[in-house]
C-alpha positions, -999 to +999 in steps of 0.1 A: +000+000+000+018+032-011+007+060+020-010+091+013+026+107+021+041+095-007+015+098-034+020+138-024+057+138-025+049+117-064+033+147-073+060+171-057+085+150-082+060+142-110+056+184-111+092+193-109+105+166-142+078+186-162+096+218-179+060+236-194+077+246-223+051+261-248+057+241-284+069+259-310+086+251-346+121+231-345+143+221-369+139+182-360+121+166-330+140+137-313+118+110-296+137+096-269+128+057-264+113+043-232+086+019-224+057+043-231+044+049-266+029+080-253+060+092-268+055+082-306+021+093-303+028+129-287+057+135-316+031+126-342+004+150-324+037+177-328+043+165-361+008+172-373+005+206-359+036+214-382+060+217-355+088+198-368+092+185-406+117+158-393+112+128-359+145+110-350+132+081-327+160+069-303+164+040-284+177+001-284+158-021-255+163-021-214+155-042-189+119-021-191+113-027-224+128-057-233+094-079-236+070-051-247+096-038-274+114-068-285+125-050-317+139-022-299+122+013-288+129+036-317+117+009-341+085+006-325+079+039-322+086+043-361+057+017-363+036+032-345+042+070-362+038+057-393+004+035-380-012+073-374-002+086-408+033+103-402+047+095-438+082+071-436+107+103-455+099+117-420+108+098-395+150+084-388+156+056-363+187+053-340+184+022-326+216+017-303+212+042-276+208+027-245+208+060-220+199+098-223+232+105-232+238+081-261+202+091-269+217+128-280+247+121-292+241+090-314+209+115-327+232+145-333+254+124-353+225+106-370+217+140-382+251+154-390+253+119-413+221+128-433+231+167-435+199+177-415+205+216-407+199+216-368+194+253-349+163+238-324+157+205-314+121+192-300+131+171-273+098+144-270+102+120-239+078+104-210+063+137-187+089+130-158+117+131-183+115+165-199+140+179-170+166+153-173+166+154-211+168+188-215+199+192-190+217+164-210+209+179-243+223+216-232+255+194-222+261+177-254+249+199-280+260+232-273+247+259-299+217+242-300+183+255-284+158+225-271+123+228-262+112+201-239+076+182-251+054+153-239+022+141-242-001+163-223-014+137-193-014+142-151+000+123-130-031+101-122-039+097-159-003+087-163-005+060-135-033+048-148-020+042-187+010+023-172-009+008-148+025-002-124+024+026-098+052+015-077+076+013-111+066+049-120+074+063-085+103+045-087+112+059-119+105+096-105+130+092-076+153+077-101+152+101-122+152+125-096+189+113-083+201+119-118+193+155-119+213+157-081+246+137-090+253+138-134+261+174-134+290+166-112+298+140-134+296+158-169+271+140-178+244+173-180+241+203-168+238+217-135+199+224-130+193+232-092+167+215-078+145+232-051+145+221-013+108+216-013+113+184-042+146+174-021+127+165+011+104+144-008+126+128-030+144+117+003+111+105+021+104+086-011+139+071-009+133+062+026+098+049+019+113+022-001+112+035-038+148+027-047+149+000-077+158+027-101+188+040-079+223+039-085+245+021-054+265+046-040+249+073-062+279+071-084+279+054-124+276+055-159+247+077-173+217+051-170 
């Protein structure tokens, strides 16, 4: 039973991944893989609205998706764009990246490969990892500006479409470590985070929602 406590301190997290960047036109969108195909379908939603005449969909297979995406992430989410109508000249697959980081840089060199002009990027990712993308993107792509996108859901709606509560919490803190230790690291950059989502990413910690963690909070971008 997950406490009343630590549904509030979710939220506290949930809130604090989201960067409420308006959309606006970009060069190229990149979708970064993960076990939700809200991503696919909130880059084709963008693409339609004439945001971006170009998707790069990123992402080999984790532990997460390994069963549900068996032909890796950014294939399946091709499928899946191209199931709603997005035409095949506009979407690129990367299919090796296994973190955030390799999810920028193998992109960026995607794109340099095919000559894409790049000035703004649409970064497209699952709601509580706009934050984390972002940072890593400003690290690794400098002279680059990124607008941060996802599909537009709550937290409850969210939770509900995943339908694992425990793995999304756990997810949130884990995420939530990444934004506290990488910039140290160089693995993105420094992005402060507030007391307020501190304290409840510790009580969440403490309550138990640890499997997305790093031992030692030291490691290779994950």
């Amino acid at each position: 039973m997950i406490s009343h406590r630590s549904w509030s301190d979710a939220q506290i997290l949930w809130d604090h991944h989201l960067m409420h960047h308006d959309p606006r036109p970009c060069s190229v969108a990149i979708g970064l893989g993960s076990h939700d195909l809200g991503v696919a379908d909130a880059a084709v939603s963008l693409y339609r609205r004439g945001m971006m005449p170009l998707i790069v969909f990123t992402g080999a297979t984790s532990r997460t998706t390994r069963a549900r995406m068996p032909r890796g992430e950014a294939v399946h989410y091709r499928e899946r764009a191209l199931e709603l109508g997005v035409p095949a000249s506009a979407v690129l697959v990367e299919p090796r990246a296994r973190n955030t980081g390799e999810n920028i840089r193998f992109s960026r060199a995607l794109l340099e490969e095919t000559g894409a002009g790049v000035s703004s990027v649409l970064l497209i990712s699952k709601p509580y990892e706009e934050r984390r993308a972002h940072a890593t993107a400003r690290k690794l792509w400098p002279g680059v500006s990124f607008v941060s996108a996802s599909e537009p859901i709550t937290f409850e709606e969210y939770l509900a479409s995943i339908q694992d509560d425990r793995m999304v919490i756990d997810m949130l803190v884990g995420t939530l470590q990444r934004l506290l230790i990488y910039p140290a690291q160089g693995f993105m950059a420094a992005d402060p985070v507030p007391g307020e989502v501190a304290a409840a990413y510790e009580r969440l910690r403490r309550a138990g929602f640890t499997s997305r963690l790093m031992a030692g909070e030291t490691g290779a971008d994950g």
